[in-house]
C-alpha positions in Angstrom: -69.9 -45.9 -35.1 -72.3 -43.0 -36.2 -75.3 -41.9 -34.5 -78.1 -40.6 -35.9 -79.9 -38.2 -33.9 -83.3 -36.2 -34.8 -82.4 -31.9 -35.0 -83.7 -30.5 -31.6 -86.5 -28.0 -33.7 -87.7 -31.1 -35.4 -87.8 -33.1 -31.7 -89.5 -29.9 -30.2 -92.1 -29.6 -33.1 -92.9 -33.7 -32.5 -93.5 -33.2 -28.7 -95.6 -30.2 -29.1 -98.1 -31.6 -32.0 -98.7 -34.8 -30.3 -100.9 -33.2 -27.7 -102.7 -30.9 -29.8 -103.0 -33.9 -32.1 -104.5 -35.9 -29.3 -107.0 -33.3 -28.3 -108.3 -32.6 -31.8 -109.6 -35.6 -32.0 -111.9 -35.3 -28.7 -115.0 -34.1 -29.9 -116.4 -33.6 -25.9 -112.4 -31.4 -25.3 -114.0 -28.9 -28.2 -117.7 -29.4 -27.0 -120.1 -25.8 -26.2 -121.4 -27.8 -23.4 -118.2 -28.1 -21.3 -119.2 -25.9 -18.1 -121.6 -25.8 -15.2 -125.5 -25.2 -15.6 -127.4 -24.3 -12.4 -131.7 -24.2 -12.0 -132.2 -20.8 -10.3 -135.8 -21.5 -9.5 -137.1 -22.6 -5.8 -138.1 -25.4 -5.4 -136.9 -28.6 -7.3 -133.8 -28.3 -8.9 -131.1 -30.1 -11.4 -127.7 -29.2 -11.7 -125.5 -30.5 -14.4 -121.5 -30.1 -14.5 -120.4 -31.2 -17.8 -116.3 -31.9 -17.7 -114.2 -31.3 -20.6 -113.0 -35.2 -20.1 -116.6 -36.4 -20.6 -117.1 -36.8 -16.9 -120.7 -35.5 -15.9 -122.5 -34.7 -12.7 -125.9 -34.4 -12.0 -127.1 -33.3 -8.8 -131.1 -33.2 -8.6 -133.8 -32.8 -6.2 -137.3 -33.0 -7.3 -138.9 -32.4 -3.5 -138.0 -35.5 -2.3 -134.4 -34.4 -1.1 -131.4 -34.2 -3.7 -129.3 -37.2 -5.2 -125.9 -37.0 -6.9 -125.5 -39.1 -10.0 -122.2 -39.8 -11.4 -121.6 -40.8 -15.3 -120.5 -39.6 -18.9 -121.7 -37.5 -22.1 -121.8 -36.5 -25.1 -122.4 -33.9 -27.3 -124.8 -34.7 -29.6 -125.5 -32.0 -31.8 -128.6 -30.0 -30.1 -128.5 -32.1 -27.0 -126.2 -33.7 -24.2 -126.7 -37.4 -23.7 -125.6 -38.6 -20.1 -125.3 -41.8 -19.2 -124.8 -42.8 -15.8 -122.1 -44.9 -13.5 -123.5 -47.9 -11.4 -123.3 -46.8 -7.5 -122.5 -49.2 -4.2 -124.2 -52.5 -6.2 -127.8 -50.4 -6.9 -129.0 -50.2 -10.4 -127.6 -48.0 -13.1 -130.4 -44.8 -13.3 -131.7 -44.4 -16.8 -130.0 -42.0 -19.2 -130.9 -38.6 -19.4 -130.9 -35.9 -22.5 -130.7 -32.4 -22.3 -131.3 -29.7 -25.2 -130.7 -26.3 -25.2 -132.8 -23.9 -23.9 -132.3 -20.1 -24.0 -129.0 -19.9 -22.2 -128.5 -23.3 -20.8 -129.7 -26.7 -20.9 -133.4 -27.9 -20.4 -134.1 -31.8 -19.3 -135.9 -33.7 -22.2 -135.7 -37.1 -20.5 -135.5 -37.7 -17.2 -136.5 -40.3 -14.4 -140.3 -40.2 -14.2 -140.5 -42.1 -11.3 -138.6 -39.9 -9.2 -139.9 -36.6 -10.5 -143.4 -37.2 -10.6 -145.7 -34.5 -12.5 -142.7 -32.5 -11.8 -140.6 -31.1 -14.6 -136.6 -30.6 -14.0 -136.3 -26.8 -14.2 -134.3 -25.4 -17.1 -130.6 -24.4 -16.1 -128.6 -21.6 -17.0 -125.0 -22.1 -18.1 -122.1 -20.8 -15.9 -122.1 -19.1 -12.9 -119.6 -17.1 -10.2 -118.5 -19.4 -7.9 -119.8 -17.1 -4.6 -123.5 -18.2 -6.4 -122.3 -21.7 -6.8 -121.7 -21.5 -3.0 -124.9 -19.8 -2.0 -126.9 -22.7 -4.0 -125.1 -25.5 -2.1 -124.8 -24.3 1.3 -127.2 -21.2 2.0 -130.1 -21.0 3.8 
């Protein structure tokens, strides 16, 4: 009985493309918005965390203390569409877009409701993670 068996450099050249293959067909994996994007203003704030899985996080507080939302985007060109999860039964919040602004991302929809006359501040992309810290838990 013979056996035929696939050369090892051919079986090593399969197993590494089929990753890369998988990943270049992501268009969020390869996206400029992958990162974090903090408002350094006081006062209200939005900040987004965009993963490189096409999770999203936004954490926002227009003055009425801050909420966390939970979803998904994409990378449409200009902007960031995010669409959120459903949370503990509530309704799904509305979807939000963001476009960029300077060096980060700037709100273009948002929840009107919530926010009032206020408009999200714009966010700047990236940040040390001893600042990250000092926006969450300072004083």
């Amino acid at each position: 009985m013979k056996h035929s068996l696939l050369p090892l450099p051919l079986v090593c050249l399969i197993l590494w493309a089929l990753p890369n293959s998988a990943l270049a067909d992501s268009t969020t994996m390869h996206s400029k918005f992958v990162g974090v994007y903090l408002s350094h203003a006081a006062g209200p704030s939005m900040n987004l965390s965009l993963g490189a899985d096409g999770s999203a996080t936004v954490t926002e507080d227009s003055g009425n203390g801050a909420i966390t939302l939970f979803g998904h985007w994409k990378d449409n060109g200009g902007q960031v569409a995010v669409t959120f999860d459903a949370s503990d039964g509530g309704p799904v919040e509305a979807p939000m877009a963001f476009q960029t602004a300077h060096d980060g991302l700037q709100a273009v929809t948002w929840n009107h409701a919530a926010w009032g006359k206020v408009t999200p501040p714009p966010m700047k992309k990236g940040s040390k993670v001893k600042q990250l810290y000092w926006f969450t838990e300072g004083p």
